[in-house]
N, C-alpha and C positions, 0 to 999 in steps of 0.2 A: 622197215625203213619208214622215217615219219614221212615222207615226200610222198612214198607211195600212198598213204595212208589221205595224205594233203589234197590227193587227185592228180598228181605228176607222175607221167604215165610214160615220156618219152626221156629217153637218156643216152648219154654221149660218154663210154669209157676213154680217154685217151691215152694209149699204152704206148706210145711214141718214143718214151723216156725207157720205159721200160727194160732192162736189161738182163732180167733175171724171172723165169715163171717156175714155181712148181707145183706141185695137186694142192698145195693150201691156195693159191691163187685161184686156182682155176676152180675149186669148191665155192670160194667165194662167188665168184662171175657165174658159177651154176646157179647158187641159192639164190644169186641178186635175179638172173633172168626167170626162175622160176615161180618167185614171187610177182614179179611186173608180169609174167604171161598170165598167171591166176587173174588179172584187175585188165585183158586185156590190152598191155602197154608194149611198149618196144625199146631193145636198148641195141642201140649199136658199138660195134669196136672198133677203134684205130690203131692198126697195124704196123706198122715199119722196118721193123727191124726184120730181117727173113730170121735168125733164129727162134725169134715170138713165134713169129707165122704157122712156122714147122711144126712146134708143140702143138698147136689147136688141128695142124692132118694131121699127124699120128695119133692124135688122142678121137680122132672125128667131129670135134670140136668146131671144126670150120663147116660145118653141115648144121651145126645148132644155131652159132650165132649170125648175124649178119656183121661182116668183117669189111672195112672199109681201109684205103690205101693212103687216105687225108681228109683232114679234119673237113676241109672244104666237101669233099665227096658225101661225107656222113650228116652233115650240116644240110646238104641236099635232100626237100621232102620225095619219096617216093612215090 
């Protein structure tokens, strides 16, 4: 990713809209977190829909990423 590259370390997925996830998705949201952990970065996710939600428990998923419930929330520094 040239951002990661640029020194843009923190990031906001917004899956809000989202209505449909499967392992090609969720591949990607690996390789993008695994690359930003390597350059010590952080990417947060915006959650809404509960069947989003669902897929990242059953996959354990929701133990990897940091999973926020609004944009406002994840917008919030830690």
């Amino acid at each position: 990713m040239k951002l990661i590259e640029q020194g843009r370390l923190r990031f906001i997925v917004d899956l809000r809209r989202v209505t449909f996830m499967d392992s090609t998705g969720l591949g990607v949201l690996v390789g993008i977190l695994k690359r930003i952990r390597t350059h010590e970065g952080e990417l947060r996710l915006v959650i809404t829909r509960r069947e989003i939600h669902k897929i990242f428990q059953l996959t354990g998923l929701h133990h990897v990423f940091s999973i926020y419930d609004s944009l406002d929330d994840a917008l919030t520094p830690s």
